[in-house]
NUDOFI-463278 format. One record per residue: residue in one letter; z negated, x, y of N, C-alpha, C in turn. Coordinates in steps of 0.02 Angstrom, whole numbers, padded with zeros to 5 digits, always signed. Layout:
N
aZXYZXYZXY;...
This chain:
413
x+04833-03798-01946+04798-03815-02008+04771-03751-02039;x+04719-03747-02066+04679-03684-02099+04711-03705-02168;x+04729-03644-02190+04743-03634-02249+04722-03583-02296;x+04691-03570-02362+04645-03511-02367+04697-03494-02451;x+04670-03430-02456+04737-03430-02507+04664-03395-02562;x+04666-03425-02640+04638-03407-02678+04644-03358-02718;x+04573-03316-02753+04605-03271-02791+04667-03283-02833;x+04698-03202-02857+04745-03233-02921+04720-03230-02977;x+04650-03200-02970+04605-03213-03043+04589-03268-03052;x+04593-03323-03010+04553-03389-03005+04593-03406-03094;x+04579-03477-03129+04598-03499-03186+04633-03555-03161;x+04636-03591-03093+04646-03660-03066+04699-03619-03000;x+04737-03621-03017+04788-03606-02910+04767-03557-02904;x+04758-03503-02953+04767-03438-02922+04813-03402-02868;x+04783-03379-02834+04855-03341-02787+04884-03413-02738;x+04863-03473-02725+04898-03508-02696+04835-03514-02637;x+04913-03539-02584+04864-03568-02517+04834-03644-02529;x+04797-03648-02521+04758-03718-02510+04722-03748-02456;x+04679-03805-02465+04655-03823-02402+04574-03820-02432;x+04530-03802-02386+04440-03795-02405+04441-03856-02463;x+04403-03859-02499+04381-03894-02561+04335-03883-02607;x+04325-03930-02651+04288-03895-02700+04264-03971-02733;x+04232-03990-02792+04201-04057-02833+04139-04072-02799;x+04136-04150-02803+04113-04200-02795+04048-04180-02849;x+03956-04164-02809+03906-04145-02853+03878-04218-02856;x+03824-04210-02905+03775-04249-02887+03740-04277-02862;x+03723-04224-02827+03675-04225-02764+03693-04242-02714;x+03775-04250-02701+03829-04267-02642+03802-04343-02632;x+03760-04374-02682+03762-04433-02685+03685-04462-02683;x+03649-04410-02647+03568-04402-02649+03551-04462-02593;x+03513-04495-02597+03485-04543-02553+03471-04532-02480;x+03430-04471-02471+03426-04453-02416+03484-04416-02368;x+03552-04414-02417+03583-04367-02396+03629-04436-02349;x+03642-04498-02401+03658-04549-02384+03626-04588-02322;x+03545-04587-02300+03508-04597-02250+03530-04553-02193;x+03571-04486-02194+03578-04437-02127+03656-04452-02115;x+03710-04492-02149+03751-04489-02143+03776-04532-02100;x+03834-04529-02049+03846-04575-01995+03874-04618-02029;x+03930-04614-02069+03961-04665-02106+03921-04697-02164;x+03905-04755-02162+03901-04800-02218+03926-04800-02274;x+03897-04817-02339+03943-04805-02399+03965-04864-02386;x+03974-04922-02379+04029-04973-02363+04066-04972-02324;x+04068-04934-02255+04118-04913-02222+04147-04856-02251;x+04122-04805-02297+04163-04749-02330+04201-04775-02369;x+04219-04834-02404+04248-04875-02465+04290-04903-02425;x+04259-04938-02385+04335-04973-02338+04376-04925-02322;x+04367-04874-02291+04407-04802-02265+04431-04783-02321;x+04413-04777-02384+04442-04757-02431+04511-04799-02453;x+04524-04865-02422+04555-04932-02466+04527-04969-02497;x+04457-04962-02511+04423-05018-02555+04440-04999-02639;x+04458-04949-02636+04481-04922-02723+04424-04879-02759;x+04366-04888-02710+04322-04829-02751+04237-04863-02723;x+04195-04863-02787+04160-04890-02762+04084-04863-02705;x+04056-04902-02653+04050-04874-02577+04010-04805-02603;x+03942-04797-02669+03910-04749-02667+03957-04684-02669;x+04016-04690-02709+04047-04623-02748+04098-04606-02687;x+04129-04668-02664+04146-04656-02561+04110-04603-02528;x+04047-04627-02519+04034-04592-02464+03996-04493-02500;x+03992-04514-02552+03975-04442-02609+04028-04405-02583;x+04093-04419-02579+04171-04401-02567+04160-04344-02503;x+04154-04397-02449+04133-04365-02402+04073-04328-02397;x+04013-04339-02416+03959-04283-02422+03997-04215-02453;x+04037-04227-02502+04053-04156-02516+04100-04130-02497;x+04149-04145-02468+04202-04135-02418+04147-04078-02365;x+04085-04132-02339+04057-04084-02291+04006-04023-02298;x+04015-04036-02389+03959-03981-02411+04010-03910-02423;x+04085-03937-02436+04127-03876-02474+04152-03850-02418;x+04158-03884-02362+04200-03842-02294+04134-03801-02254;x+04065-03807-02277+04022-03770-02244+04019-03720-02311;x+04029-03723-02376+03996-03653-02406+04075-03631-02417;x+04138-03640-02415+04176-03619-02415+04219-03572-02344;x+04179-03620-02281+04211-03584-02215+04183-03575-02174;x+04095-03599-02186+04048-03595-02156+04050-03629-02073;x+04078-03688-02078+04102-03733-02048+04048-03808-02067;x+04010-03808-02021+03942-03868-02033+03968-03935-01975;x+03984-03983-02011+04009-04039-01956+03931-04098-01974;x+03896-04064-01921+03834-04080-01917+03800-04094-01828;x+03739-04123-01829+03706-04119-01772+03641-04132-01775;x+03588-04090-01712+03616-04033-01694+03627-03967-01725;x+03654-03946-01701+03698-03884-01713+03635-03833-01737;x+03610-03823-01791+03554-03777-01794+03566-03696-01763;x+03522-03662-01753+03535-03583-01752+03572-03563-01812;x+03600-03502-01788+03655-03446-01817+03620-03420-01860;x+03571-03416-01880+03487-03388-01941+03507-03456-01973;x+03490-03500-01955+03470-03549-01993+03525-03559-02023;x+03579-03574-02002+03640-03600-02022+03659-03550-02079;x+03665-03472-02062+03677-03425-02146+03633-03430-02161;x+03582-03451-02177+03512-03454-02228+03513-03537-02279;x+03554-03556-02236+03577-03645-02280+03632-03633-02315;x+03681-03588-02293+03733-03576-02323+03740-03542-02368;x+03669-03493-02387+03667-03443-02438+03644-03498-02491;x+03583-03521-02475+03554-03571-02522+03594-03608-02575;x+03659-03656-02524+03685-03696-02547+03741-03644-02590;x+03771-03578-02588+03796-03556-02624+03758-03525-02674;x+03711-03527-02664+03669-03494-02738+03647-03566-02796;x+03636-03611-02762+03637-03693-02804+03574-03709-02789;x+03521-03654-02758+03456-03657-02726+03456-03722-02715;x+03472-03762-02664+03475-03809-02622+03505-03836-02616;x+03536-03928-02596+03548-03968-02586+03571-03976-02519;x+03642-04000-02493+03634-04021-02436+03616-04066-02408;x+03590-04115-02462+03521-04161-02395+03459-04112-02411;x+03472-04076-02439+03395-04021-02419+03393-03996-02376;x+03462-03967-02346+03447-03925-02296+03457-03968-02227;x+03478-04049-02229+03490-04084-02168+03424-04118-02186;x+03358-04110-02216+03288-04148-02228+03283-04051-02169;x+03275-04024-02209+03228-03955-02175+03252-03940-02095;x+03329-03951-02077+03342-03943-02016+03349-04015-01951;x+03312-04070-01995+03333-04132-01954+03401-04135-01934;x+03460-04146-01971+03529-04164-01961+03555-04236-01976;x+03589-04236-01923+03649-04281-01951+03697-04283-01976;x+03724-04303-02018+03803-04271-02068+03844-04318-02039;x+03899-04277-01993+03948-04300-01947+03997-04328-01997;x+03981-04369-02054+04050-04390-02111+04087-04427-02069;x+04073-04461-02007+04116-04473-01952+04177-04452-01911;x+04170-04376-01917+04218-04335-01904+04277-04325-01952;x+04262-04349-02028+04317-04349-02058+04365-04390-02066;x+04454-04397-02070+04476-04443-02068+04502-04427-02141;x+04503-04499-02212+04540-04481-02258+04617-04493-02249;x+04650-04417-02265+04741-04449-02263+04764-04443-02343;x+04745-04438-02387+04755-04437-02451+04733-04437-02507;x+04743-04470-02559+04712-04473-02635+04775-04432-02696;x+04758-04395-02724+04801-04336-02779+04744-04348-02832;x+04799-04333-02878+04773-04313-02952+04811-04267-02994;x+04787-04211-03034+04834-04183-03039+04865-04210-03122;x+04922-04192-03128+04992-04206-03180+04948-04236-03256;x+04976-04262-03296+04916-04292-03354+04933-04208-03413;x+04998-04164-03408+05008-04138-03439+04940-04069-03426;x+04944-04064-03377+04883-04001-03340+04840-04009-03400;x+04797-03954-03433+04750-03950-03445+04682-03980-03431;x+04681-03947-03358+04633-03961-03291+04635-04021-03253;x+04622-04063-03261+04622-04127-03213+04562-04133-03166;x+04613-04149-03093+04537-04176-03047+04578-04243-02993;x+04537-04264-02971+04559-04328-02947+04533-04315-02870;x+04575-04306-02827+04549-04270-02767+04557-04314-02693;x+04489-04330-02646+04507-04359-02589+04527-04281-02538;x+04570-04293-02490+04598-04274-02443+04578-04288-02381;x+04548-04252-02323+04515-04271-02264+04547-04243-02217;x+04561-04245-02155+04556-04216-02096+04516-04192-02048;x+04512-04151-01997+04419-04145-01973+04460-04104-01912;x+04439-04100-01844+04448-04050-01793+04411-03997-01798;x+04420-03956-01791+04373-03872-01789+04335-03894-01739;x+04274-03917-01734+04214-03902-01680+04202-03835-01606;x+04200-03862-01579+04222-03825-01520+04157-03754-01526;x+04192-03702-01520+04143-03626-01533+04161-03620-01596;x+04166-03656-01669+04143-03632-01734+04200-03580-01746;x+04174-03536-01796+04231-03494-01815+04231-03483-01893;x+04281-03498-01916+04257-03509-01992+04234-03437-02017;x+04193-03424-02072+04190-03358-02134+04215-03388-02173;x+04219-03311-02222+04222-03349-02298+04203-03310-02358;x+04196-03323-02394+04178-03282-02464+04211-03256-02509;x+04221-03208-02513+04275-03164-02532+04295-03193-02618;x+04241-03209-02653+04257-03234-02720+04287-03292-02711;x+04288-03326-02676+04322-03399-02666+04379-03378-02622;x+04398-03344-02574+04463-03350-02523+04451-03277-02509;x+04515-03257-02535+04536-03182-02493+04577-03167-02431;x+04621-03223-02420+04632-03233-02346+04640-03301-02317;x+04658-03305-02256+04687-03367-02230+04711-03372-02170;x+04722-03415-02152+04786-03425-02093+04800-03488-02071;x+04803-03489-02012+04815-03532-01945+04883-03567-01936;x+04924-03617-01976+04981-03620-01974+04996-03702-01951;x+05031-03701-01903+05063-03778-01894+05102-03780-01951;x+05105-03848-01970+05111-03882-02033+05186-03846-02039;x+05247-03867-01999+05321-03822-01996+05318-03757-02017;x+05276-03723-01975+05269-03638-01987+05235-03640-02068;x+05200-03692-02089+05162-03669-02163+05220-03673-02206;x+05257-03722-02189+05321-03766-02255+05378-03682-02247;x+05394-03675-02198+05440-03629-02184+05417-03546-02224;x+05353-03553-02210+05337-03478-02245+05332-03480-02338;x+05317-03570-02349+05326-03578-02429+05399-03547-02441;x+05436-03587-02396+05519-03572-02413+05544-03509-02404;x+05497-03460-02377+05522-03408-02375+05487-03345-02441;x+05450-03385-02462+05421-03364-02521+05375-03305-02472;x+05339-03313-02432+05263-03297-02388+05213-03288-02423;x+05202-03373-02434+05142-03414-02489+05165-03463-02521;x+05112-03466-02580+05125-03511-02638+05092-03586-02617;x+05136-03641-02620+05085-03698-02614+05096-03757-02664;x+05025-03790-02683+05066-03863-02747+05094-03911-02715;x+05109-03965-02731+05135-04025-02685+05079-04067-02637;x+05029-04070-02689+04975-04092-02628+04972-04071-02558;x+04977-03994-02571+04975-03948-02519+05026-03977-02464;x+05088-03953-02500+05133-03956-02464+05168-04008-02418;x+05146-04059-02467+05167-04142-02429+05115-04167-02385;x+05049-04134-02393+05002-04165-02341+05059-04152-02284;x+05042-04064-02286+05091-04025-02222+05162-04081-02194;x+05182-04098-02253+05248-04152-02226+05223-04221-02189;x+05135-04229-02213+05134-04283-02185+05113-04263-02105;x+05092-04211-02084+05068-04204-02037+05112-04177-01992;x+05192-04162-02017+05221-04147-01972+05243-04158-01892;x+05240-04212-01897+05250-04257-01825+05184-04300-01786;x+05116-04271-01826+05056-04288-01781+05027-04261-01735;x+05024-04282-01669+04990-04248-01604+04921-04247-01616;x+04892-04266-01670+04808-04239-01645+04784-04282-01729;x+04678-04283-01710+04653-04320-01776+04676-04416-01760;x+04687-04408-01705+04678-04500-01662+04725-04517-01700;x+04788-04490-01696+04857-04511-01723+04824-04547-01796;x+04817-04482-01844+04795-04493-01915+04764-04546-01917;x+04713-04540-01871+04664-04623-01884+04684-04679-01892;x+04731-04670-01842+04768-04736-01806+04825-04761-01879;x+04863-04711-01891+04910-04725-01956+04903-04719-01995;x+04875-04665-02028+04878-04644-02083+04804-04671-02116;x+04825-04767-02125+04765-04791-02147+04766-04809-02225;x+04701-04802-02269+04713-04805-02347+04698-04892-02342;x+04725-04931-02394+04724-04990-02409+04724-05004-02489;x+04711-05063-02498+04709-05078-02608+04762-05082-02632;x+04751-05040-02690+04792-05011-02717+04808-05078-02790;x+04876-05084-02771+04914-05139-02847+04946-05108-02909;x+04943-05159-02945+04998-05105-03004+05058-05135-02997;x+05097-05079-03024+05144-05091-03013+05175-05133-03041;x+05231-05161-02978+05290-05228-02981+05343-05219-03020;x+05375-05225-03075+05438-05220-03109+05480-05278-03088;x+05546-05254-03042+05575-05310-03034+05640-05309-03070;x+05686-05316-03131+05753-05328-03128+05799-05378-03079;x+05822-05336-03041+05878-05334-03015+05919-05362-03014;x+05971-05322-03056+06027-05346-03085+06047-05294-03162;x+06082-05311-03201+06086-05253-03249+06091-05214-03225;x+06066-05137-03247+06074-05069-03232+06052-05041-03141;x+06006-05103-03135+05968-05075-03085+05900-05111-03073;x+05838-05069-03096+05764-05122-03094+05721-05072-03037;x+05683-05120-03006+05645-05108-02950+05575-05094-02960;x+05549-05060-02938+05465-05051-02959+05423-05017-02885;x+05407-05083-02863+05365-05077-02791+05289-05043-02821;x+05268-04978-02807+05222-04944-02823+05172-04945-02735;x+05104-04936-02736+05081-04941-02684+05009-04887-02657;x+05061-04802-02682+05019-04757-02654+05077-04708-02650;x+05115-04732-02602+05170-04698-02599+05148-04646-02529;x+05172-04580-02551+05125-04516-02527+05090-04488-02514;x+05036-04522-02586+04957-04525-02611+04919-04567-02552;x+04983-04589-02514+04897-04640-02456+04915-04716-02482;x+04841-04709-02524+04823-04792-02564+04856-04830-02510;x+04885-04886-02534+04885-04934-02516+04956-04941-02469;x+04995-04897-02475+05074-04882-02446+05111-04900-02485;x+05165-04967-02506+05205-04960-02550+05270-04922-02540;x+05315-04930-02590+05374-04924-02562+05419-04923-02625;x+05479-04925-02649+05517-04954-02692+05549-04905-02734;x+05533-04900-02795+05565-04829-02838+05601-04873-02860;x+05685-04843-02903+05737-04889-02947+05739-04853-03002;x+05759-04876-03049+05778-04839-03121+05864-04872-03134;x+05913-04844-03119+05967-04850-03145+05991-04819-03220;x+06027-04860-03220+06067-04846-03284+06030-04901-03350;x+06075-04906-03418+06045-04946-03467+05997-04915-03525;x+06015-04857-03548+05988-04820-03595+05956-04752-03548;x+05999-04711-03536+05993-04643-03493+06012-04659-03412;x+05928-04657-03396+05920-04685-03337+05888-04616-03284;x+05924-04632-03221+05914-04615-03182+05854-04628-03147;x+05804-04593-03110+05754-04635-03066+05736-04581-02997;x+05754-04676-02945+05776-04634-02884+05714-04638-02855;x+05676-04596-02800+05637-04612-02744+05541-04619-02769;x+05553-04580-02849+05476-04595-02862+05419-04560-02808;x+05396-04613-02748+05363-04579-02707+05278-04584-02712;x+05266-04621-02783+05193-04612-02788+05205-04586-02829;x+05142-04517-02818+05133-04493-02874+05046-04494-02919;x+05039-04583-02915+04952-04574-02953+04967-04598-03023;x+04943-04589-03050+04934-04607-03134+04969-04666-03153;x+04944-04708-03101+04961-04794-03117+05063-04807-03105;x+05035-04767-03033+05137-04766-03033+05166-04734-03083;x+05138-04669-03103+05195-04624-03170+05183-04658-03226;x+05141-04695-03256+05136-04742-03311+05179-04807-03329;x+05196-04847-03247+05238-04884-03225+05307-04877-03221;x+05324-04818-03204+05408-04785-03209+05410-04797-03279;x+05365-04759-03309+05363-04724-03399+05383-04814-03444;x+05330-04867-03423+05337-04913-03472+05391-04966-03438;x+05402-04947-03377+05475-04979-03367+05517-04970-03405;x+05540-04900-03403+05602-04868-03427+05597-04877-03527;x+05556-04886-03553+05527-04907-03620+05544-04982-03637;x+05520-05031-03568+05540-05076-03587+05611-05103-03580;x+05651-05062-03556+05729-05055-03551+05751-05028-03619;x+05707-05008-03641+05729-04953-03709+05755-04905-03703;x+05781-04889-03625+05769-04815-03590+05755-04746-03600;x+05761-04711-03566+05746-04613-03556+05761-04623-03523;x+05693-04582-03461+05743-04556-03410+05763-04488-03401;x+05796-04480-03369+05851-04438-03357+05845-04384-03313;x+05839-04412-03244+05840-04361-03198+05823-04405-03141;x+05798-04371-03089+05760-04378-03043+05812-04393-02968;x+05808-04431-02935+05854-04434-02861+05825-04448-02798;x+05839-04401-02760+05780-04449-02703+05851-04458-02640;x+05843-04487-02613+05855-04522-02540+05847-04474-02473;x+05781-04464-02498+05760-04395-02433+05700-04389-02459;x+05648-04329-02436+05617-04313-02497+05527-04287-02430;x+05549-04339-02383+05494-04373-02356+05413-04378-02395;x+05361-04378-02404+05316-04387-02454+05312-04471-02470;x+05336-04494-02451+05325-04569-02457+05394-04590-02524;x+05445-04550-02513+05493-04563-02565+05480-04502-02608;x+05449-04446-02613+05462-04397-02645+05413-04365-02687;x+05355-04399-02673+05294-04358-02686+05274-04361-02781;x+05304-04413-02797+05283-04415-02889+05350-04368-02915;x+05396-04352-02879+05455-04330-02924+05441-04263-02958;x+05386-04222-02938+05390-04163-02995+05334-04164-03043;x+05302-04242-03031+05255-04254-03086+05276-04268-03128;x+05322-04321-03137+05388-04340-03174+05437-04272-03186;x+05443-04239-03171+05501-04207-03192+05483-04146-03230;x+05407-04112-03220+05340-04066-03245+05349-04125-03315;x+05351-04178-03331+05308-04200-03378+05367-04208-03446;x+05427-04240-03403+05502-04248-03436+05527-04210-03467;x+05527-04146-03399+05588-04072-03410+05642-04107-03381;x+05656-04150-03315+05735-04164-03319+05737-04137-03223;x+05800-04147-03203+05812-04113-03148+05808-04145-03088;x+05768-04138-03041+05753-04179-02977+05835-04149-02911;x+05855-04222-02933+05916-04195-02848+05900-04225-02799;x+05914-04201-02734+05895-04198-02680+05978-04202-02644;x+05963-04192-02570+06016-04201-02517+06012-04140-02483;x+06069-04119-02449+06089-04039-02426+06025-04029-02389;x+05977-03962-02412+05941-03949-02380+05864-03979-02404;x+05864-04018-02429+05797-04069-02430+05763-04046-02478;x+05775-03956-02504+05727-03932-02551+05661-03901-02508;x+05706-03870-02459+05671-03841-02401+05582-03839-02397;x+05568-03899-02420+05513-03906-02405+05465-03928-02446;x+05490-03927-02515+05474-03950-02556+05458-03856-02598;x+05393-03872-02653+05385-03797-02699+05418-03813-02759;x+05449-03824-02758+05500-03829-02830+05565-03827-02833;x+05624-03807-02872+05660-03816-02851+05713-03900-02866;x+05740-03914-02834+05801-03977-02827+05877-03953-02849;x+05916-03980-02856+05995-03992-02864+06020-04018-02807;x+06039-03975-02759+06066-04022-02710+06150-04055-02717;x+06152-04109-02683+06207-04143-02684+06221-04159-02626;x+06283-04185-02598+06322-04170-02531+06361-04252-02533;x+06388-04292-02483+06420-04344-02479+06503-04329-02514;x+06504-04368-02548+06561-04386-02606+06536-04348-02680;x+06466-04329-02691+06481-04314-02744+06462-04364-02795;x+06464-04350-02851+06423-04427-02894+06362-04374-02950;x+06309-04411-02958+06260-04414-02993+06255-04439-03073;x+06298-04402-03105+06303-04410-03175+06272-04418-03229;x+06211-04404-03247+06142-04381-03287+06167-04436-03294;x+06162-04513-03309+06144-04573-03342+06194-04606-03359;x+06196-04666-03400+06253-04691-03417+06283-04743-03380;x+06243-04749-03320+06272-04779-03246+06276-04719-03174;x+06360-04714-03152+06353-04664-03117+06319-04680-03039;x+06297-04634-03001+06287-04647-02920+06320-04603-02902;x+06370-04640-02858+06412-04603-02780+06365-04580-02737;x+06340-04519-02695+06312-04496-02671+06349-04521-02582;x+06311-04546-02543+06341-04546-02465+06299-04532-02437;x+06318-04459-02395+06288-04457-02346+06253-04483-02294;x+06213-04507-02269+06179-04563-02220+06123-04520-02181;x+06135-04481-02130+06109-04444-02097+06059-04494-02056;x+05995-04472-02002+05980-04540-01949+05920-04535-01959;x+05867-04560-02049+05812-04537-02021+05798-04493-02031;x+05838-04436-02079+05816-04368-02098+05882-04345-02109;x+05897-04257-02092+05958-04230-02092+05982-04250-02157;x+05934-04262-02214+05958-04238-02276+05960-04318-02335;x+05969-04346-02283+05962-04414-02286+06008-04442-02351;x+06029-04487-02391+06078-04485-02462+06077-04567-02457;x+06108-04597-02465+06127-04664-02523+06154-04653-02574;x+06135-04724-02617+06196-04705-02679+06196-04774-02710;x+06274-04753-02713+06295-04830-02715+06301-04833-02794;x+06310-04904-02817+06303-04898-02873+06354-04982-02880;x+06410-04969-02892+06472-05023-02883+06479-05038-02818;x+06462-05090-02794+06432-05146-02735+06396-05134-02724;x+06350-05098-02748+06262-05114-02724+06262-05027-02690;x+06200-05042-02652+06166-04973-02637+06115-04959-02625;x+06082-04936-02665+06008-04890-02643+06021-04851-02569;x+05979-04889-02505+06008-04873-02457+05945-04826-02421;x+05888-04819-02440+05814-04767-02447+05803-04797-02369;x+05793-04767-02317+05759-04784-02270+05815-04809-02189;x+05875-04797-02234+05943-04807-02177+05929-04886-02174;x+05902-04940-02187+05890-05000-02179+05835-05020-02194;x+05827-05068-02178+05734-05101-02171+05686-05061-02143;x+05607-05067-02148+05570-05033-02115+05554-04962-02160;x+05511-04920-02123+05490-04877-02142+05430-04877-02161;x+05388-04806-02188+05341-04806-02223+05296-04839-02174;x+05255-04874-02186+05199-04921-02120+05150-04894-02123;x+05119-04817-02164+05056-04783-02139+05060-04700-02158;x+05123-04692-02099+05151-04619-02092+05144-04606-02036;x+05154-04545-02024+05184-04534-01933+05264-04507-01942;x+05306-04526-01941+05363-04496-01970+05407-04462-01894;x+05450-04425-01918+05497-04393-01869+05564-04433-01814;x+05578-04445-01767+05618-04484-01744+05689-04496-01740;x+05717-04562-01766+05777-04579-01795+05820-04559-01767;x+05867-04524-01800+05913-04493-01757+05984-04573-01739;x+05970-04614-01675+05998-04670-01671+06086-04657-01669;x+06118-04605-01641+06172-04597-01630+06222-04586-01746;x+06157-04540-01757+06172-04519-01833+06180-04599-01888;x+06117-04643-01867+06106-04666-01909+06163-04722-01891;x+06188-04740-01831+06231-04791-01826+06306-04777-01863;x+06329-04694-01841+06377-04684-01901+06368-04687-01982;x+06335-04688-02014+06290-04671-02064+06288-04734-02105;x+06272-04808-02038+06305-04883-02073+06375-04906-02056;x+06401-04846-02026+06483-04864-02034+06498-04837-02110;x+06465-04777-02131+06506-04743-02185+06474-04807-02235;x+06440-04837-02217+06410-04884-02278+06446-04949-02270;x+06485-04960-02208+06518-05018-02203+06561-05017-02247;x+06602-04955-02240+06663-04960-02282+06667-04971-02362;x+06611-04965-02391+06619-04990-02453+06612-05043-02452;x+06601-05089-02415+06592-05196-02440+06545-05206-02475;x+06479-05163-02478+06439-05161-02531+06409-05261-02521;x+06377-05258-02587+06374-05322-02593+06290-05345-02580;x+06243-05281-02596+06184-05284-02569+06166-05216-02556;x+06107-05217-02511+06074-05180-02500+06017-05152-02535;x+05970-05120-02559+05904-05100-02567+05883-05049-02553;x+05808-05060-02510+05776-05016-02480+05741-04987-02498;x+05710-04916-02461+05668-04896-02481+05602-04919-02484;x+05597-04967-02429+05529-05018-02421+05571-05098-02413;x+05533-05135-02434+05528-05238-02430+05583-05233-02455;x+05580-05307-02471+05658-05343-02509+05719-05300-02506;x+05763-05325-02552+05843-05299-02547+05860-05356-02491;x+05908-05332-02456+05924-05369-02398+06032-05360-02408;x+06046-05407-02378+06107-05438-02377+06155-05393-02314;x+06197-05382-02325+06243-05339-02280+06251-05340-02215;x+06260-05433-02217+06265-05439-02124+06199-05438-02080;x+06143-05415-02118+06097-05407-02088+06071-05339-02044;x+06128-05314-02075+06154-05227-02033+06211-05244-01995;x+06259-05265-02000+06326-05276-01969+06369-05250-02017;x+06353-05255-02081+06401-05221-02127+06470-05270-02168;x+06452-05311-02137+06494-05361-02165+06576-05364-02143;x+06587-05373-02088+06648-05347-02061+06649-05279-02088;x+06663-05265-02148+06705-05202-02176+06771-05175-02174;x+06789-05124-02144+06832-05080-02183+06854-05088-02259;x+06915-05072-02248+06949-05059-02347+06899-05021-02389;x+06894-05043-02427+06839-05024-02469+06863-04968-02509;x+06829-04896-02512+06859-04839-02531+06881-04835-02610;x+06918-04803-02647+06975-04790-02696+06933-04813-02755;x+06852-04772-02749+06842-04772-02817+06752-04797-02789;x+06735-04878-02821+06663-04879-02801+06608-04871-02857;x+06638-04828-02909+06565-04801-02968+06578-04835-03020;x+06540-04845-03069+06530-04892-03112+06474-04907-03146;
């Protein structure tokens, strides 16, 4: 993955690594620019999820392909003009001279918006000053190209598989935001752009579901869980007054508004933040929420790692106190080292140790030997239901949890 790291004079992510970018112009949305483009603005809207309408779609992508050519000098175009021509379009378009359907009218091009795949929609925090509402693309480096760049916009950059990028955040290398960083999580386990295509598809986006439960535990199926529209997956808010909230993994406006007037209509605060495993699909709204709160995001041994902020980690037997309903912390290793339940009496927030998984990820592979111990340690409490991180709460013997073990000393309250 190219990653370019911005001035620290910049006023926006100074000093941080990022990915090529830049706003959505006017002109991104020029008629003729729309006539050279392979993709359709109604096929750019479908690709998008159908959440945006097709002209301002396919604008998306025009400028996607206008900012990765004046930012890396990277033209996903055909044909391929001369090496003259190509810095003489690129000067233009950085001076505001010109238009890039001007320069695909003057060089007869086609704008390969074909080549891009979208894997994400971000916005940044409502507290920010600065707000932008950002699509996310994928693209292969074109065989020969070699990116430049412009020293006022990017002073360096770097070649990093998504592991090697997360690992050098954690080693405090480079600075990255969550966008950044969780794309990187999403791309951890993808062999190529085909993969992305294939999964990592956007769909329409709902508001969110408030379900009560049972007292002191309400459900809220949100459905842009790790900014890819149209992914749900199940955040909880425990507790009656001072509430806990586990697994907020969207992080768009509509979901943090949804936590917010849940927990309001409980008559609520929340409290503090819990995740399960900290995956982008369960993890990705928690420091929007917790940036906006001030309260403390915990995590499972290790599962800060990869994340730019810091977590509270917690370990199996400890309990989760912040609210006026406690959670037993259990370890549940299988789909991620750092994997957590938490039980809450009988019941358990069981995150991705049961039911399916995120349905437009590429995720890492279950560790089957881990996760089968993992529903023994969950047998032994007799819990009385399940809830997942994705679809319905589901019933015990639908794991084999039913034939339990003595149910341990102390199950929460």
């Amino acid at each position: 993955m190219l990653l370019t790291q911005r001035p620290a004079s910049m006023a926006f992510a100074g000093d941080l690594h990022v990915f090529p970018g830049g706003r959505v112009d006017e002109a991104d949305a020029d008629p003729r620019a729309v006539a050279r483009s392979v993709v359709a603005p109604t096929d750019a809207a479908t690709a998008l999820g159908g959440n945006i309408e097709p002209a301002a779609a396919l604008a998306n992508y025009v400028a996607a392909l206008r900012e990765l050519f004046e930012e890396a000098g990277v033209l996903l175009a055909d044909p391929l003009p001369a090496a003259a021509d190509l810095d003489a379009a690129r000067r233009g378009l950085l001076r505001g001279d010109v238009s890039l359907a001007d320069v695909a009218e003057r060089l007869d091009l086609r704008l390969r918006t074909d080549l891009l795949a979208p894997i994400g929609h971000w916005t940044t925090p409502p507290i920010m000053p600065r707000r932008f509402d950002t699509r996310f693309f994928a693209a292969e480096l074109p065989g020969g190209a070699e990116p430049s760049f412009e020293v006022d916009e990017v002073v360096a950059h770097r070649w990093l598989a998504p592991r090697a990028a997360l690992e050098a955040m954690f080693a405090g290398e480079i600075g990255m935001w969550v966008p950044t960083s969780a794309t990187l999580q999403q791309l951890l386990y993808v062999s190529g752009l085909g993969e992305i295509r294939e999964r990592i598809v956007a769909g329409p986006v709902a508001a969110p579901r408030v379900v009560a439960e049972r007292p002191g535990i309400t459900r809220i199926v949100v459905s842009s869980a790790g900014a890819v529209p149209g992914q749900t997956v199940n955040a909880y808010l425990v507790g009656r007054q001072r509430l806990v909230l586990v697994d907020p993994g969207d992080p768009s406006d509509s979901a943090t508004a949804g936590y917010l007037e849940a927990a309001a209509a409980m008559g609520g605060e929340i409290v503090a933040i819990a995740l399960t495993h900290v995956d982008p699909d369960h993890a990705a709204g928690a420091e929007v929420m917790a940036l906006q709160l001030e309260i403390p995001i915990i995590a499972g041994p290790r599962g800060g790692r990869h994340l730019p902020y810091v977590v509270r980690e917690v370990d199996d037997g400890d309990q989760i106190t912040a609210g006026d309903i406690e959670l037993d912390v259990v370890a549940t290793p299988g789909p991620r080292d750092d994997h957590l339940a938490f039980a809450i009496g009988r019941d358990l927030l069981a995150g991705d140790l049961v039911g399916p998984r995120a349905a437009k990820a590429v995720l890492g592979k279950v560790d089957e030997a881990a996760r089968g111990a993992s529903i023994e340690r969950l047998a032994a409490r007799r819990p009385d239901r399940l809830f997942p991180g994705h679809g319905e709460p589901v019933l015990p013997d639908e794991f084999g949890l039913s034939a339990a073990a003595t149910p341990p000393g102390s199950a929460g309250s």
